[in-house]
py3Dmol code that shows the C-alpha trace and the ligand (Angstrom):
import py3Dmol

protein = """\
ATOM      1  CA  UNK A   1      13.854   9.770 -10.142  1.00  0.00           C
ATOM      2  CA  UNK A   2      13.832   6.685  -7.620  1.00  0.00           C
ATOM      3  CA  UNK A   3      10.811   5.252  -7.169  1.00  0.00           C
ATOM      4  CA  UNK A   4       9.809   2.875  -4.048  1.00  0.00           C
ATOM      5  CA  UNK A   5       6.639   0.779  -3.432  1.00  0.00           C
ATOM      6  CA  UNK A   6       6.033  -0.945  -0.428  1.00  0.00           C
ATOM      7  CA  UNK A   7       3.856  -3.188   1.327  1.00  0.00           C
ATOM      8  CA  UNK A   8       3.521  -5.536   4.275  1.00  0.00           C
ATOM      9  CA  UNK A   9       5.881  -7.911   3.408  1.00  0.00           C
ATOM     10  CA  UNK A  10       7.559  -7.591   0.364  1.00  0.00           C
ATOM     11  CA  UNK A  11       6.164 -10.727  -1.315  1.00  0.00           C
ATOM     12  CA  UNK A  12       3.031  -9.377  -2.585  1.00  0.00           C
ATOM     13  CA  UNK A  13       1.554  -6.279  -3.717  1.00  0.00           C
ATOM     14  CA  UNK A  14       5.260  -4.057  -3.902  1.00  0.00           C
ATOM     15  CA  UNK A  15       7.128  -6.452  -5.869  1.00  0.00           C
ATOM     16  CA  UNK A  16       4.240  -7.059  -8.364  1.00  0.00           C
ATOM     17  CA  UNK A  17       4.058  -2.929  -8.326  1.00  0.00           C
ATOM     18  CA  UNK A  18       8.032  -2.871  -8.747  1.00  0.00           C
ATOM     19  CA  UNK A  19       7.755  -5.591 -12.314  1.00  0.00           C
ATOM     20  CA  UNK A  20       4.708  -3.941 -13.269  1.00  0.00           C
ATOM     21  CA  UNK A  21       5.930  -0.502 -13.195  1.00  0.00           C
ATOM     22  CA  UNK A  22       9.655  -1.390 -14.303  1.00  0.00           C
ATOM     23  CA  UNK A  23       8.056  -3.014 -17.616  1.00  0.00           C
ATOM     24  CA  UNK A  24       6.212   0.085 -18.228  1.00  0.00           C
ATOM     25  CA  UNK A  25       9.173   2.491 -17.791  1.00  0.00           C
ATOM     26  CA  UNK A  26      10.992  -0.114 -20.111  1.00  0.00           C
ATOM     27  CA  UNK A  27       8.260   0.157 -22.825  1.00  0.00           C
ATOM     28  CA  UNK A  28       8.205   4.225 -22.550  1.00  0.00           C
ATOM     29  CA  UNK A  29      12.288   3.907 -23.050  1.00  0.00           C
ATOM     30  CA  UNK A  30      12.494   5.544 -19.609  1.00  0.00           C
ATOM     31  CA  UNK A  31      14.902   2.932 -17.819  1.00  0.00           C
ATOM     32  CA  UNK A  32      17.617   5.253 -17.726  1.00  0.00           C
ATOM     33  CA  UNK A  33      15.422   7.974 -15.801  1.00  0.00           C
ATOM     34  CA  UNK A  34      13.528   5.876 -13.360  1.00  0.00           C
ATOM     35  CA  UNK A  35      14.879   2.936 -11.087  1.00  0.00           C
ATOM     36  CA  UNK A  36      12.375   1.022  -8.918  1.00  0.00           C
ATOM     37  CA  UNK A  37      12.639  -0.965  -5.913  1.00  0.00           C
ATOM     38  CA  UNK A  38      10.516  -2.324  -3.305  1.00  0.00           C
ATOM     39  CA  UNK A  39      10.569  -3.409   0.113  1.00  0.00           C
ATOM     40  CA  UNK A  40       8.316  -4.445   2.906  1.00  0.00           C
ATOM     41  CA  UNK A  41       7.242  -2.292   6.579  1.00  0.00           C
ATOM     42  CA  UNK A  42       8.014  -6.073   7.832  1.00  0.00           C
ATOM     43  CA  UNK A  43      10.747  -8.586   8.178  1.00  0.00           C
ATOM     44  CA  UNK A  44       9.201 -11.914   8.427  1.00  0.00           C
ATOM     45  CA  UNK A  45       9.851 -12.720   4.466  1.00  0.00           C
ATOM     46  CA  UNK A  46      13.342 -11.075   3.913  1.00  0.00           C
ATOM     47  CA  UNK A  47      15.576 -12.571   1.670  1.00  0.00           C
ATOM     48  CA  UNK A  48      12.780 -14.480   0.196  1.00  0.00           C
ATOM     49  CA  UNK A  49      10.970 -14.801  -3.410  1.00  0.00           C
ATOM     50  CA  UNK A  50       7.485 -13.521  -3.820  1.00  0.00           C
ATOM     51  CA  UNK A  51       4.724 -15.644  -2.991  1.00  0.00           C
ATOM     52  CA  UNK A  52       4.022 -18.235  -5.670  1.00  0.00           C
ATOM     53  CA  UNK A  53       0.790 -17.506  -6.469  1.00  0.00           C
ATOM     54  CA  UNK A  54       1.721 -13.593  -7.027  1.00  0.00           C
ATOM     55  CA  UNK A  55       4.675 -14.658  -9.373  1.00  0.00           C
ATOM     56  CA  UNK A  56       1.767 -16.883 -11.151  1.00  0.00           C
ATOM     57  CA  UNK A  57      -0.639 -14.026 -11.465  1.00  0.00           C
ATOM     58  CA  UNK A  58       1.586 -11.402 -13.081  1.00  0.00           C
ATOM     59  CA  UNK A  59       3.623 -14.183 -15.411  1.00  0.00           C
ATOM     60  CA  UNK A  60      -0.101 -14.728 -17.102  1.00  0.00           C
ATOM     61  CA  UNK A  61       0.194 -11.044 -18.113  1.00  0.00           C
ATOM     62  CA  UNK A  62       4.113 -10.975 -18.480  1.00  0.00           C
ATOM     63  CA  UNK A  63       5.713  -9.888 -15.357  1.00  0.00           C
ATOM     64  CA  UNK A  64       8.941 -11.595 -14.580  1.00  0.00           C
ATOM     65  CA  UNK A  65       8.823 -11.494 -10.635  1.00  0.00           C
ATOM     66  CA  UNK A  66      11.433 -14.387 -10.399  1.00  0.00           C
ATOM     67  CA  UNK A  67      14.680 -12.183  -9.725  1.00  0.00           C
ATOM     68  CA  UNK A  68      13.079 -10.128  -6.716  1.00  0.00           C
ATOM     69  CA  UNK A  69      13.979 -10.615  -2.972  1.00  0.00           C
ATOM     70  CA  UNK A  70      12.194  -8.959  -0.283  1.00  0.00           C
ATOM     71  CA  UNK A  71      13.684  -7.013   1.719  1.00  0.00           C
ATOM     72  CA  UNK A  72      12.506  -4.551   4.603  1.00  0.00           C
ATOM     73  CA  UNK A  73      12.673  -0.797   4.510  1.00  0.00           C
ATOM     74  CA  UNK A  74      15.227   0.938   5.756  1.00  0.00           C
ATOM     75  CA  UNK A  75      16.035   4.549   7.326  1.00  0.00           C
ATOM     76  CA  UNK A  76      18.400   5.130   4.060  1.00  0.00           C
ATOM     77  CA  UNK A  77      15.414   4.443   2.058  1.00  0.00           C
ATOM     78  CA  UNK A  78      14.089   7.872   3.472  1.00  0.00           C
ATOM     79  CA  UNK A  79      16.532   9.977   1.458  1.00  0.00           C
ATOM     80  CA  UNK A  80      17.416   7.634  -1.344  1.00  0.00           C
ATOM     81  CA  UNK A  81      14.240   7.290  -3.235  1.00  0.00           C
ATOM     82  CA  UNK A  82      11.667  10.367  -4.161  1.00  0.00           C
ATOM     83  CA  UNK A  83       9.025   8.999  -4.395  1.00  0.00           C
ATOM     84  CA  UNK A  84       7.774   6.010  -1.579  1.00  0.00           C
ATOM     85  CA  UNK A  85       4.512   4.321  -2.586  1.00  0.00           C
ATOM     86  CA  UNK A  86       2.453   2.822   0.101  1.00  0.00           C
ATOM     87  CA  UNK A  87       0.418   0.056  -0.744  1.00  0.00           C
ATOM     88  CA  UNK A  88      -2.575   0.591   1.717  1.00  0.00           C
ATOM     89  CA  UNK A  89      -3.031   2.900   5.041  1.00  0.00           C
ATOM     90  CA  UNK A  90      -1.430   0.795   7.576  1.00  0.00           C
ATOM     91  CA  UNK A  91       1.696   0.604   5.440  1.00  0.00           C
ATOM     92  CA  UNK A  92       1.570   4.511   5.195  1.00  0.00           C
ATOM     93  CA  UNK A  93       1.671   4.731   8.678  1.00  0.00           C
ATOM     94  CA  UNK A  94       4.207   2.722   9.593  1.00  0.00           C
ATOM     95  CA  UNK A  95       6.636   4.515   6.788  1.00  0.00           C
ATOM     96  CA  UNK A  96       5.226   7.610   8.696  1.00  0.00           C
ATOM     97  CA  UNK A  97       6.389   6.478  11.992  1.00  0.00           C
ATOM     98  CA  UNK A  98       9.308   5.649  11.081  1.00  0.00           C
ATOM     99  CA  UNK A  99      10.396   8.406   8.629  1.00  0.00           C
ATOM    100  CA  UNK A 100      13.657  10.194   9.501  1.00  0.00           C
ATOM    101  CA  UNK A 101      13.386  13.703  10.316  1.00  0.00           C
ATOM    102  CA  UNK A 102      15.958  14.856   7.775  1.00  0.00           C
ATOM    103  CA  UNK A 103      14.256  12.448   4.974  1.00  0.00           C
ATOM    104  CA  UNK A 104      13.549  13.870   1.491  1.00  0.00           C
ATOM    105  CA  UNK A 105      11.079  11.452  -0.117  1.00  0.00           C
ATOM    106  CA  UNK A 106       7.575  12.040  -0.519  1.00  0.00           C
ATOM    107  CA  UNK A 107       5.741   9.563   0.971  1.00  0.00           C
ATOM    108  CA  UNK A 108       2.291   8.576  -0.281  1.00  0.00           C
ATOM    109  CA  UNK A 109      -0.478   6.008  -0.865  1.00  0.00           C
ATOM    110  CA  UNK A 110      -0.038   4.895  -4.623  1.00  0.00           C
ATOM    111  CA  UNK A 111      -3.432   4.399  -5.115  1.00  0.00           C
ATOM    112  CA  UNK A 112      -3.930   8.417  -5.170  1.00  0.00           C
ATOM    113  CA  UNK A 113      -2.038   8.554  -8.463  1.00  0.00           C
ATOM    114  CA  UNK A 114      -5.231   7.629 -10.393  1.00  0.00           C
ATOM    115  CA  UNK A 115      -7.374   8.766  -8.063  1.00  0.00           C
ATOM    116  CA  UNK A 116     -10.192   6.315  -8.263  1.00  0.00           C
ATOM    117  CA  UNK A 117     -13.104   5.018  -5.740  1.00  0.00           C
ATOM    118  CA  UNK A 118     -10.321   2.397  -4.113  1.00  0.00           C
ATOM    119  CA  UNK A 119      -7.366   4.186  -1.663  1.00  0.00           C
ATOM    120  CA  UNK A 120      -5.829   0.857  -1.130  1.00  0.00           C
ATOM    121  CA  UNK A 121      -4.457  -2.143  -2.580  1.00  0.00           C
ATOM    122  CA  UNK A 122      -5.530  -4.401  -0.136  1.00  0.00           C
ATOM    123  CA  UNK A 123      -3.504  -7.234   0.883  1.00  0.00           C
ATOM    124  CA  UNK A 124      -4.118 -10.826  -0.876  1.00  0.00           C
ATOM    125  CA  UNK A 125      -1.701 -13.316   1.184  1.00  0.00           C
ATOM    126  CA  UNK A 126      -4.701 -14.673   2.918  1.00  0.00           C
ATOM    127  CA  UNK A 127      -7.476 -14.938   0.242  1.00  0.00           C
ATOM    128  CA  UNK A 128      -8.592 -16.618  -2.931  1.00  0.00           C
ATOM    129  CA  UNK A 129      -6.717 -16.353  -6.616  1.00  0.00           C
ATOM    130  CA  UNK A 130      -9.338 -13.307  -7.478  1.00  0.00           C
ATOM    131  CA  UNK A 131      -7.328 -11.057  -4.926  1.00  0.00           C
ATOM    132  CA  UNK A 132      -3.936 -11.528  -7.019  1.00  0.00           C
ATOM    133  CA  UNK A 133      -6.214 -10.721  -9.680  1.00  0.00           C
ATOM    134  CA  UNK A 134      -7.215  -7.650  -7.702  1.00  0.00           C
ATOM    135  CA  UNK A 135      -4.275  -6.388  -6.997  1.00  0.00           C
ATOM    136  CA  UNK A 136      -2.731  -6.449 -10.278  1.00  0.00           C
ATOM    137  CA  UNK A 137      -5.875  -4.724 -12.076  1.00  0.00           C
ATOM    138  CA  UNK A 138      -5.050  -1.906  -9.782  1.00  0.00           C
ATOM    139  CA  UNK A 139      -1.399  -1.775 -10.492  1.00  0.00           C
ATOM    140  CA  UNK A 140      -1.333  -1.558 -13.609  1.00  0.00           C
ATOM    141  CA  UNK A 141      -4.231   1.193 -13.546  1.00  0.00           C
ATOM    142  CA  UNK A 142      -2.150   3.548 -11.146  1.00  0.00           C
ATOM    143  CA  UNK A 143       1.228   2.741 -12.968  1.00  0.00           C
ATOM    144  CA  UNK A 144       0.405   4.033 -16.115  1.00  0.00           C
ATOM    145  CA  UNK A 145      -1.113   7.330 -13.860  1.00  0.00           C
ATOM    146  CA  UNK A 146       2.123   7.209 -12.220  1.00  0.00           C
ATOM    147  CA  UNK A 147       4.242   7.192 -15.490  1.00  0.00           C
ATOM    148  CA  UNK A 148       2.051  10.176 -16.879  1.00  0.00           C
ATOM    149  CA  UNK A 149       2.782  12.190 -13.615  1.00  0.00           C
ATOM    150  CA  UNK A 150       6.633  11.333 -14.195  1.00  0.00           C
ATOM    151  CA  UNK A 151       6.611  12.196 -17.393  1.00  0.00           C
ATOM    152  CA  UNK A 152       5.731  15.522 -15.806  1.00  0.00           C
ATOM    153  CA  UNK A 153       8.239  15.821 -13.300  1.00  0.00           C
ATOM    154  CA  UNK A 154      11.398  14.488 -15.179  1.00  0.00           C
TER     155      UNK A 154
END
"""
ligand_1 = """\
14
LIG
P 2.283 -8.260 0.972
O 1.395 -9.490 1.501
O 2.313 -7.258 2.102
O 1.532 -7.764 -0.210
O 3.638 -8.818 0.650
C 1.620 -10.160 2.689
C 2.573 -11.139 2.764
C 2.759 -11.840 3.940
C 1.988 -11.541 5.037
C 1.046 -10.536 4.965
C 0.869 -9.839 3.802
N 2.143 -12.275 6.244
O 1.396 -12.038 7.180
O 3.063 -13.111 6.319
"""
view = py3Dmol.view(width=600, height=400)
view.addModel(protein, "pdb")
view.setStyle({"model": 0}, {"cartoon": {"style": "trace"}})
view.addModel(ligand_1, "xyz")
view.setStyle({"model": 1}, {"stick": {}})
view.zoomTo()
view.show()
């Protein structure tokens, strides 16, 4: 099972959702049966580190986002991973727009795996510490929803 998350720009929201969900696969001794990745709908950060203040955020709760590069998606991506996690609506669409025709991976919102009030992660690059805050709260909630549905499928 390959799993996908993906936001704007890669610097965010989808490489805290790629640590966050990698340690939990770890902890459940799934490793082997999962790999995660993530990538951005954009190009303006690739090659880059994730912002500073998201690598701040998830090291208080014990996320190691240091190794991560962003990078954008890609048409391969389409039949490579089986799962592809959008981070909010406008990320959806664009992986919608741009899905091949012959692609195999569902494509999805990842905030419907716990199906709570929110749909979206929304994005924190322009606001206040509380959003990084935000957005890993969420996370974590829909990653351990996400294992448990995994769990089912493997
Ligand atoms: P992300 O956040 O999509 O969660 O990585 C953003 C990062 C950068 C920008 C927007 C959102 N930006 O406009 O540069």
């Amino acid at each position: 099972m390959n799993v996908l998350f993906v936001c704007l720009g890669n610097i965010c929201r989808s490489p805290a959702a790629e640590a966050v969900f990698r340690h939990k696969i770890g902890k459940a001794g799934l490793a082997e049966r999962i790999t995660v990745d993530s990538a951005g709908t954009g190009d303006w950060h690739a090659g880059k580190a994730p912002d500073r203040r998201m690598c701040q955020a998830a090291a208080r709760r014990g996320y190691d986002l240091s190794a991560l590069r962003a990078r954008q998606v890609e048409p391969v991506d389409f039949s490579r991973f089986d799962l592809i996690l959008a981070m909010d609506q406008a990320n959806l669409r664009d992986l919608e727009a741009q899905c091949p025709v012959d692609a195999s991976a569902e494509v999805d919102l990842f905030l419907r795996r716990y199906r709570g009030e929110r749909h979206e992660v929304s994005d924190p690059y322009y606001g206040g510490e509380e959003g990084f805050e935000d957005v890993l709260n969420l996370i974590e909630i829909a990653s351990d929803a996400l294992l448990a549905e995994l769990r089912d499928r493997l």
